[in-house]
N, C-alpha and C positions, 0 to 999 in steps of 0.2 A: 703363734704370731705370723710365723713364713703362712698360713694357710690362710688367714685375714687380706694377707699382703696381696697374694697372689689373687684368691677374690677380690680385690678389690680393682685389682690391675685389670683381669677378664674383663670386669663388668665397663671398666673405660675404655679398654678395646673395641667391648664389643657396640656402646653408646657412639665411637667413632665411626664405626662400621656404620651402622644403622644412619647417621648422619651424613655421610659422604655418600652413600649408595642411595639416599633420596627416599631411607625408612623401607627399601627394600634390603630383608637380609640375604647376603649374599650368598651363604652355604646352602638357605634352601630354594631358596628362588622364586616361591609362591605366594608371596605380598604381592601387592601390587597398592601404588598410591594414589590419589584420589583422583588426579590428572592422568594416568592410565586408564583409571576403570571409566571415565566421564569419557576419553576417546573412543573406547571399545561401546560402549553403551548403546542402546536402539534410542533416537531423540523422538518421541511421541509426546511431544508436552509442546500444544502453540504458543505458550508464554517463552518458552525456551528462544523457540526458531521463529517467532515474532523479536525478541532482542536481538538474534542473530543479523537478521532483516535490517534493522535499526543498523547494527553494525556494520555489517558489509556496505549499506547506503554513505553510511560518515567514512568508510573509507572509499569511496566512490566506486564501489565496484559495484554496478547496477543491476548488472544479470542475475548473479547472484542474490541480492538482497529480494527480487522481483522472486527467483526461488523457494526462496527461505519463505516468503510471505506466503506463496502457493501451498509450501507445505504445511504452513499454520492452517491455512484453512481447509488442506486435503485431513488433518486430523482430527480440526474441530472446525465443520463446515459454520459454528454459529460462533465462532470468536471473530468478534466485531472489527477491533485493533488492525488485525491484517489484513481484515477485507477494506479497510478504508484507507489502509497506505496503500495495495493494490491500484485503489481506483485514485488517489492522488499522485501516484506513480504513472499512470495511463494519462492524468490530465495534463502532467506534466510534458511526457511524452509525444504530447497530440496523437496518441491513438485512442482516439476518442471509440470506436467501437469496442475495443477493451474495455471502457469506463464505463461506456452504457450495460456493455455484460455484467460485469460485477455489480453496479449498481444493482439492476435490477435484482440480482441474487437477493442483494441486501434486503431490498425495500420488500421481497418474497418473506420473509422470515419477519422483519421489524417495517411495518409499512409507516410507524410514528418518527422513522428516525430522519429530519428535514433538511440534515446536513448529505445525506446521500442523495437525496431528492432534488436538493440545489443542484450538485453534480452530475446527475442525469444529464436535468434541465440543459446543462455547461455542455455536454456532450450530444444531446440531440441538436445544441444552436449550432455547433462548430461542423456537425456531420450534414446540416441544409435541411433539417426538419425541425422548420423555425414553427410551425405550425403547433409538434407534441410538445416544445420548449416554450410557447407562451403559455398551453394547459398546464402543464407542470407549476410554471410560476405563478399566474390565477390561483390552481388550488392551495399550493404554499402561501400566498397571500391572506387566504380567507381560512386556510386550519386553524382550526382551534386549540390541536394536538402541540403544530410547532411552536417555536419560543418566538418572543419577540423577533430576537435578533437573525434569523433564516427570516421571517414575514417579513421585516425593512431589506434584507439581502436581496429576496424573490421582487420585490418591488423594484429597485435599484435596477435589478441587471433586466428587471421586463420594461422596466424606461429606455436603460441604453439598449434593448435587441431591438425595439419598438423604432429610436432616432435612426440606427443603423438602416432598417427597412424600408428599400428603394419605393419610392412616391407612384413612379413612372417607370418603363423598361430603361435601363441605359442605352446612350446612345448607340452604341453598336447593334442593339438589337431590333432599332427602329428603321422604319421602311425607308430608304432611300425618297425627297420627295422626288415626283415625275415633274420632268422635265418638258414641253411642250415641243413637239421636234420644228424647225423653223420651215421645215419643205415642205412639210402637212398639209392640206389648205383650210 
């Protein structure tokens, strides 16, 4: 009976041990629990540090998130996800030559995907190549590849870049008229 006792007493000992040290036992030392071995880990997975991305962003820490995103696509240059908060992160940004970089990555690999294409488009109007920004939206217009809803977008924004597009030079850059000098003859 003392030998029951006393196993059974070890065994609650030692269920508090393992519960208070966080299921590391303490005599040997060589557990580790699952939030240790996830710190120490190599993160090679862009679903991983695409979530991260996500996170770091909702706590507004921007650099970071724009990191996390870089390294999704440093691991898996074809996961989509991070390449497209990338370049929504740039458009955000107004660093529009960012946007066009990645974009293009994008549209290198998936030339069907229209919602990159739009973004281009957003980034060559904004950098004053209003020119490759109406092609862009022309062809989004008439693909057959994109969905409705990019062809009424591309339309839209090629009416307002089309209203914005000065008629005549602005005043400042027209020629002073001449004046007739009065002493002349």
């Amino acid at each position: 009976m003392l030998i029951v006792t006393l196993a059974v007493m070890l065994s609650a000992i030692t269920a508090v041990v393992f519960w208070v040290s966080g299921g590391i036992p303490v005599m040997t030392g060589w557990y580790r629990t699952a939030d240790a071995m996830t710190q120490q880990m190599p993160i090679n997975d862009p679903q991983y540090m695409y979530t991260r991305a996500l996170e770091y962003q909702h706590d507004g820490e921007e650099g970071m998130a724009q990191a996390a995103a870089r390294r999704a696509t440093i691991i898996d240059p074809g996961y989509m996800p991070a390449h497209k908060f990338l370049i929504a992160e740039a458009l955000k940004g107004r660093d529009f030559e960012a946007a066009a970089s990645e974009s293009r990555k994008v549209l290198q690999n998936r030339p069907d995907d229209g919602e990159t294409a739009l973004g281009l488009a957003v980034a060559y109007e904004n950098m004053g190549q209003k020119d490759r920004a109406e092609e862009i939206y022309r062809d989004a217009m008439n693909s057959r590849t994109f969905n409705n809803m990019v062809r009424d977008r591309a339309r839209e924004n090629l009416e307002i870049m089309m209203q914005r597009r000065p008629m005549s030079p602005p005043d400042a850059a027209r020629p002073a008229p001449v004046k007739a000098d009065p002493a002349s003859p």
